[in-house]
C-alpha positions as CSV (number, residue, x, y, z in Angstrom):
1,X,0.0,0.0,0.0
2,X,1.6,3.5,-0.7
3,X,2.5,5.6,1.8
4,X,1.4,9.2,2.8
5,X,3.5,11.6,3.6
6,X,3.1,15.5,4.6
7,X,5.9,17.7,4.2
8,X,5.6,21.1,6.0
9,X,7.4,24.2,6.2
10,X,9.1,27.1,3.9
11,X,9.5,30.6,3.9
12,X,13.3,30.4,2.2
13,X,15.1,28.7,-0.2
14,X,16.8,27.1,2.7
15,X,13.8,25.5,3.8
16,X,12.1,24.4,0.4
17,X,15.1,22.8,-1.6
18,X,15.8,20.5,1.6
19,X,12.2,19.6,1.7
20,X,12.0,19.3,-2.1
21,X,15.0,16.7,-1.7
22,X,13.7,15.0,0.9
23,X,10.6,14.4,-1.3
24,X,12.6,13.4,-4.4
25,X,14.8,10.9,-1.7
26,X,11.4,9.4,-0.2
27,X,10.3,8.5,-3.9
28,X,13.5,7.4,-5.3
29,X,13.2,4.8,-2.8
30,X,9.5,3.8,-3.1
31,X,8.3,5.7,-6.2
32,X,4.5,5.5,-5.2
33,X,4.9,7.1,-2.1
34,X,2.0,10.0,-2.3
35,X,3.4,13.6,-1.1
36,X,1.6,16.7,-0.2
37,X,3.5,19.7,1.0
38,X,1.8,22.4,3.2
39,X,3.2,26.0,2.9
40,X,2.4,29.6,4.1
41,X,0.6,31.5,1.6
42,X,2.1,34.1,-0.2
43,X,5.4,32.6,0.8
44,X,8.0,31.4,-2.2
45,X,7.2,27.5,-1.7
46,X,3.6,28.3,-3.1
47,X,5.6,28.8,-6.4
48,X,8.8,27.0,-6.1
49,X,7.2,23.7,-4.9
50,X,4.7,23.1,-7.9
51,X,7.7,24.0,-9.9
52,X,9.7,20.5,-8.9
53,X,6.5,18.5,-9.5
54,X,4.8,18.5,-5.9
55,X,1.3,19.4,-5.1
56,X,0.8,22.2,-1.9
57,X,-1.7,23.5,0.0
58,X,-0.9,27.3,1.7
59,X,-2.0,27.8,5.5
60,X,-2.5,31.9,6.3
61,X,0.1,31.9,8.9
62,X,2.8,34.6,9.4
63,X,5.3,35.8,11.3
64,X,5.6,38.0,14.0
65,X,6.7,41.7,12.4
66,X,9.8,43.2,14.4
67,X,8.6,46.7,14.1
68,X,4.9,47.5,16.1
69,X,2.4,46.7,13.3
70,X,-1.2,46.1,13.1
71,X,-0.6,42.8,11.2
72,X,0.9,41.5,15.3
73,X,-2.6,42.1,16.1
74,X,-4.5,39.2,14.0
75,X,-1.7,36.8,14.3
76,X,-3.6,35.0,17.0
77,X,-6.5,34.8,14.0
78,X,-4.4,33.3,11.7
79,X,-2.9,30.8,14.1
80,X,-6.2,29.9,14.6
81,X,-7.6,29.5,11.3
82,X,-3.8,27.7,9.9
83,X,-4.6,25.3,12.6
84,X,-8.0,24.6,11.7
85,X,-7.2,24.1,8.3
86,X,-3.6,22.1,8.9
87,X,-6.7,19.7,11.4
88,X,-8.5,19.7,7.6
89,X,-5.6,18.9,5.5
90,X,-5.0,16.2,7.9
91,X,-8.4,14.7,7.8
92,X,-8.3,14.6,4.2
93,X,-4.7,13.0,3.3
94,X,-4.9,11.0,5.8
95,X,-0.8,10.9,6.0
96,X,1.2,8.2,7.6
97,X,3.6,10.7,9.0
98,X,4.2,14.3,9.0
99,X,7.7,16.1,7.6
100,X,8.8,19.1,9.5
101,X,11.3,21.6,7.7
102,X,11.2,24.6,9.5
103,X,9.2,27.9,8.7
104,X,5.5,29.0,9.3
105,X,3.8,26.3,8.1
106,X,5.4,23.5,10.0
107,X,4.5,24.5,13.3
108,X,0.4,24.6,13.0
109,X,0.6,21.3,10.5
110,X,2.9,19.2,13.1
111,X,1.1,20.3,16.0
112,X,-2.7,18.8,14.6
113,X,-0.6,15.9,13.3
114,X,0.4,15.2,16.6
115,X,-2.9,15.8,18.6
116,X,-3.9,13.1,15.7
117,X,-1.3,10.3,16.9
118,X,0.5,10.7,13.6
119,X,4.0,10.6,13.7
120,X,5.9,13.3,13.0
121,X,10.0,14.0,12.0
122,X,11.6,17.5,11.9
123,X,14.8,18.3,10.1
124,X,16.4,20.7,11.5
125,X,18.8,22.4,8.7
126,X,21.1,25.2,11.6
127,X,23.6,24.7,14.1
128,X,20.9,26.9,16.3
129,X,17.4,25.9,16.3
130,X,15.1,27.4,15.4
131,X,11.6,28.4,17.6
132,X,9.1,26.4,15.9
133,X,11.4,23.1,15.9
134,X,11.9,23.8,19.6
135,X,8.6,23.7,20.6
136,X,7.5,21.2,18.0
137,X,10.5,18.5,19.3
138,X,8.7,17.3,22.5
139,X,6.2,15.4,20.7
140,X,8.3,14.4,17.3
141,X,9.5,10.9,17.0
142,X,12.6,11.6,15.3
143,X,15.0,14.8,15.2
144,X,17.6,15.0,12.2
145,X,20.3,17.7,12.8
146,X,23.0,18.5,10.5
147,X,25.3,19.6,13.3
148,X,27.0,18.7,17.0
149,X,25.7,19.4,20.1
150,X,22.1,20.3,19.4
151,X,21.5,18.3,21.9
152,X,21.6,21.8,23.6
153,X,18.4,22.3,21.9
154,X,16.5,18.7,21.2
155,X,16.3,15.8,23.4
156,X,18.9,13.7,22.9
157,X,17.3,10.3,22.1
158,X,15.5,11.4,19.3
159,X,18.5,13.0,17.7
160,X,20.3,11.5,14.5
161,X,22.9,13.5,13.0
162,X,22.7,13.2,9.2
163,X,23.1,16.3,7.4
164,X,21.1,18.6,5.7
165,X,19.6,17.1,2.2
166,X,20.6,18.9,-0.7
167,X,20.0,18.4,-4.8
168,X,21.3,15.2,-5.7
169,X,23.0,17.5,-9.3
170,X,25.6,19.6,-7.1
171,X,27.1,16.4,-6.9
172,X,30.3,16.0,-9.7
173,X,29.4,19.5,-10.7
174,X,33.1,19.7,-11.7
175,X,32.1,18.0,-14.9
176,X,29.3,20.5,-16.3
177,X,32.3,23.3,-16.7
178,X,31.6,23.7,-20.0
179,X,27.4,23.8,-20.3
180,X,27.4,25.8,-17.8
181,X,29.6,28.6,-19.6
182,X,27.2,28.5,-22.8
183,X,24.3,28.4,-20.3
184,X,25.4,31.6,-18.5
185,X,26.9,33.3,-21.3
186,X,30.5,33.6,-19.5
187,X,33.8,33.4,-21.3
188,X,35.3,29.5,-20.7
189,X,39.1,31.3,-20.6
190,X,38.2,33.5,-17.7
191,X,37.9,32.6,-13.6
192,X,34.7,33.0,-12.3
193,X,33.4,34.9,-9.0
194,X,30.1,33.5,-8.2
195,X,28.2,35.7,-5.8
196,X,24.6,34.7,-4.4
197,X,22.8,35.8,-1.6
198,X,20.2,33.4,-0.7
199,X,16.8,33.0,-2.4
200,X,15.9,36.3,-0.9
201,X,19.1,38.4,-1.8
202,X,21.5,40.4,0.3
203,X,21.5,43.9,0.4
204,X,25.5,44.3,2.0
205,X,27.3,41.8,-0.1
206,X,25.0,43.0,-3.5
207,X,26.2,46.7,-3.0
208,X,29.8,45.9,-2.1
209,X,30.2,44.1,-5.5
210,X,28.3,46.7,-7.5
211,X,30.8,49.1,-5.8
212,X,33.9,46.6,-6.4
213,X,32.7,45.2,-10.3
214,X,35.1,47.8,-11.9
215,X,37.8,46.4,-10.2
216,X,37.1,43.0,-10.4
217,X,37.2,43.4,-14.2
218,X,40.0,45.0,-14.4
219,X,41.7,42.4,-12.7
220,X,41.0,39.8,-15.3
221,X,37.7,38.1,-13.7
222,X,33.8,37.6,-15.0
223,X,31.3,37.7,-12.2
224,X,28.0,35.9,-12.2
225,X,25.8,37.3,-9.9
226,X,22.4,36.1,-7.8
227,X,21.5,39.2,-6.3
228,X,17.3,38.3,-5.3
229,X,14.4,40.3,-6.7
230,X,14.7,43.8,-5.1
231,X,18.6,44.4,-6.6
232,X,18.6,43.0,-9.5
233,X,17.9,46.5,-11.6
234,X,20.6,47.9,-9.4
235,X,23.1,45.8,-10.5
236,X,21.7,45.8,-14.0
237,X,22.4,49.5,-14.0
238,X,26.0,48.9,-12.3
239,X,26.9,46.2,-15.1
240,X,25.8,48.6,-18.1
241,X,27.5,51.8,-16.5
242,X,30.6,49.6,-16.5
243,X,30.1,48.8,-20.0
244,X,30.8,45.3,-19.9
245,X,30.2,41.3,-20.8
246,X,32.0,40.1,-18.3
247,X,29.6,40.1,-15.5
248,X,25.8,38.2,-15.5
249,X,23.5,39.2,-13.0
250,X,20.0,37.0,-12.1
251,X,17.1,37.9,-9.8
252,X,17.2,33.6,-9.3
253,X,19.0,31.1,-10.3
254,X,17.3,27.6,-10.7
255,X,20.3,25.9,-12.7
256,X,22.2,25.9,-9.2
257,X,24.4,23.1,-10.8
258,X,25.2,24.9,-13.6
259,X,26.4,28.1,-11.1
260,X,28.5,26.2,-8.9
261,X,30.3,24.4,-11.9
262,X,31.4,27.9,-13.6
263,X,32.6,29.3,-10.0
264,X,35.8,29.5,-9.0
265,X,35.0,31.1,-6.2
266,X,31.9,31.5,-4.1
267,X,30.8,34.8,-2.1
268,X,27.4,33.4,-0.2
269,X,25.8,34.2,2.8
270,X,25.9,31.7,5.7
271,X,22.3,29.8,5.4
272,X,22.6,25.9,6.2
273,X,21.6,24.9,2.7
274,X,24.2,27.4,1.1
275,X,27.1,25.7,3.8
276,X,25.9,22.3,2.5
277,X,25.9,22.8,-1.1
278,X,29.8,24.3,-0.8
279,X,30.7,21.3,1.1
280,X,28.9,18.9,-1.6
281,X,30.3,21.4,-4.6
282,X,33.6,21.5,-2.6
283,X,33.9,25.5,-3.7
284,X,36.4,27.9,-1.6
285,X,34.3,30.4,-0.2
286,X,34.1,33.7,1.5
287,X,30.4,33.3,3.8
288,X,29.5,37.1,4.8
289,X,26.7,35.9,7.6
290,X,23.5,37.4,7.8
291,X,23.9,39.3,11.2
292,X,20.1,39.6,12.2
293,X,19.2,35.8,11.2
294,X,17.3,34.2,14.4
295,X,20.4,33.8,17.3
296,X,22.9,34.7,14.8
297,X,23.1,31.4,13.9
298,X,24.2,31.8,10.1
299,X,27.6,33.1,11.7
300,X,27.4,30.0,14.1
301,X,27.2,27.6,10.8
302,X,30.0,30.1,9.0
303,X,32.2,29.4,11.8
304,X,31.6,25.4,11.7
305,X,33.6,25.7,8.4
306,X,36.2,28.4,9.6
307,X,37.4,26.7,12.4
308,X,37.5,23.7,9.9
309,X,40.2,26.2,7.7
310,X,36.9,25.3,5.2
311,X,36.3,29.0,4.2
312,X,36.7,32.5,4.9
313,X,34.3,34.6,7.1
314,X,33.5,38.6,6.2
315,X,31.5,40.4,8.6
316,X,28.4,41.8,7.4
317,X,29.6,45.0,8.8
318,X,32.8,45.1,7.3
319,X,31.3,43.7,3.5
320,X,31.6,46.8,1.6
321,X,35.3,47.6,3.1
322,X,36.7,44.2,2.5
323,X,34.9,41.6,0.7
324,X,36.0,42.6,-2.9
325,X,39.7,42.6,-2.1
326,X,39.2,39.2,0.1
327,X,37.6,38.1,-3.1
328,X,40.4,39.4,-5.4
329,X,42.9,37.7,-2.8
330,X,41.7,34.6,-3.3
331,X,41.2,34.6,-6.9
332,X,44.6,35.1,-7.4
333,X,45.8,32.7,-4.5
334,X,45.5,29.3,-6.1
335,X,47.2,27.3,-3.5
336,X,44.9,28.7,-0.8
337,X,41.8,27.6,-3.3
338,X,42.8,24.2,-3.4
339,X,43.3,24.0,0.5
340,X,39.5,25.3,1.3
341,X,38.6,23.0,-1.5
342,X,40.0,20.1,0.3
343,X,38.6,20.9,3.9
344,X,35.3,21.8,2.9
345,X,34.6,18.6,1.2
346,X,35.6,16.6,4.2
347,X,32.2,18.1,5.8
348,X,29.8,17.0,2.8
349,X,26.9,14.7,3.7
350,X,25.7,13.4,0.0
351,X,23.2,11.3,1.4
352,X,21.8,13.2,3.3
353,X,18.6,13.6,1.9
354,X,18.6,9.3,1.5
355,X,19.7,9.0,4.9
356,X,16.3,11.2,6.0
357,X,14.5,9.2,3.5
358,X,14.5,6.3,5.9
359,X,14.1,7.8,9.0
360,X,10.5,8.9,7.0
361,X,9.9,5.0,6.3
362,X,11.3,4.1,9.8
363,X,8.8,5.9,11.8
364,X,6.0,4.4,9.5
365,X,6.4,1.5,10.5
């Protein structure tokens, strides 16, 4: 008989492509398993998930606005109203367990799955965890971490340490060299900066490049460029005051393969699904953390790889100072790009995403 699974959570791109993988795991291994992902409406799973091949349902849950807004004030509404219709959802799939990945949506669908005796597994992608996965841990069956001692945070029985899940075409990305030149429109004679900031963007490390992209031209280097939806006219307008070809700038990149096999070297923020994909890509890297993220726990997964001599950390404060130079530094410092290389790989999981995959089937049964 097929199995049912829910899988629950968004927000970022570093909560939908580890759920999307997990999915893509769970079926490699039984192909007729059925799978239903719950999101937040309005959030960037309600389009990115029907875009892998998944069905999802959206629950009106939000999050609580840092400034004093009226929206605070029917938060308790929506609660309400997501966990009514997570309860729904639930009636009507009838799952056999229900996936946790972290964001708004996971927390109202795991709770009714719970009052409803069905078993439940969150995967916890940082070395901090998060709220939600907190509270939703006392009643889960099983706790996958990609990180030591979050036994800080989890109780420790439940814990298995296996990675975060990542797409299974990062791996060999080494070989796509070429395609992925043609496919970016990049010169195949020139070293490659790649610079992303998460699916969202970041504003610091977006405006030090535009500032540094004369420079980084003139020094003999193409730049492809992920800078989110609310810079990408920006550096449009950067790239065509420079006068260029040597630099391509995207809103998104889906062809994440593609990116990572043209780069030489990687300029990323410090989200648990970027860390995993340079450790599976085995790219140097300069990580420039996201300072407000919940605990500051994208400079707590930076620092996993620092202290690993796995890549280089930039303060967020200090991007548009030093991250161009750092960048230029190690463009030109081969030796030092083949030591990162080296150490970061030693901290890829590949099977993550498998490994997960039967913990699912596990709990099942």
């Amino acid at each position: 008989m097929a199995k049912r699974v829910i899988i629950s959570g968004g927000g970022t791109g570093g909560h939908i492509y580890p759920a999307i993988a997990i999915a893509n795991a769970l079926q490699q291994k039984e192909p007729d398993t059925e799978i239903l992902f719950v999101g937040a409406l309005g959030k960037m799973e309600m389009e990115k998930v029907p875009r892998a091949g998944y069905k999802i349902v959206g629950l009106p849950i939000a999050g609580i606005k840092r400034s004093l807004s009226l929206e605070n004030l029917i938060l308790p509404f929506k609660m309400l109203n997501s966990l009514m219709k997570a309860k729904a959802i639930i009636k009507d799939f009838q799952p056999d367990i229900a996936v946790g990945v972290g964001g708004f949506a996971s927390g109202p669908l795991l709770m009714m799955a719970s009052m409803a005796g069905i078993p439940t597994l969150i995967q916890e992608q940082n070395s901090y965890a998060g709220i939600t996965n907190k509270f939703l841990a006392k009643k889960a069956g099983r706790i996958c971490v990609a990180y030591p001692g979050m036994e800080a945070f989890f109780p420790q029985e439940k814990i298995v340490m296996l990675g975060n899940p990542v797409r299974s075409d990062i791996t060999y990305v080494h070989l796509k060299r070429s395609s992925a030149v043609e496919h970016f429109g990049l010169n195949d004679n020139l070293k490659t900066l790649f610079v992303m900031g998460g699916s969202l963007g970041a504003r610091s490390i977006n405006e030090s490049i535009a500032a540094g992209l004369e420079k980084l031209v003139n020094a003999g280097y193409q730049v492809l460029w992920q800078t989110g939806k609310n810079d990408i006219d920006k550096a449009k307008a950067a790239i065509e005051a420079l006068g260029t070809d040597k630099v391509q700038a995207f809103d998104f990149i889906y062809t994440m393969d593609l990116a990572y096999a043209v780069a030489d070297v990687v300029v990323s923020r410090a989200g648990a699904l970027s860390v995993s994909e340079l450790c599976l890509a085995a790219k140097p890297a300069i990580l420039v953390p996201f300072p407000y993220a919940s605990e500051d726990h994208q400079t707590k997964n930076a620092m996993n790889l620092v202290d690993s001599n796995a890549a280089i950390l930039v303060k967020d404060s200090e991007a548009r100072d030093v991250l161009v130079d750092k960048a230029l530094d190690l463009l030109d410092d081969f030796d030092r790009q083949k030591e990162l290389r080296t150490n970061i790989q030693k901290l890829a999981r590949p099977d993550a995403a498998s490994d997960i995959a039967t913990e699912v089937f596990k709990l099942i049964k």
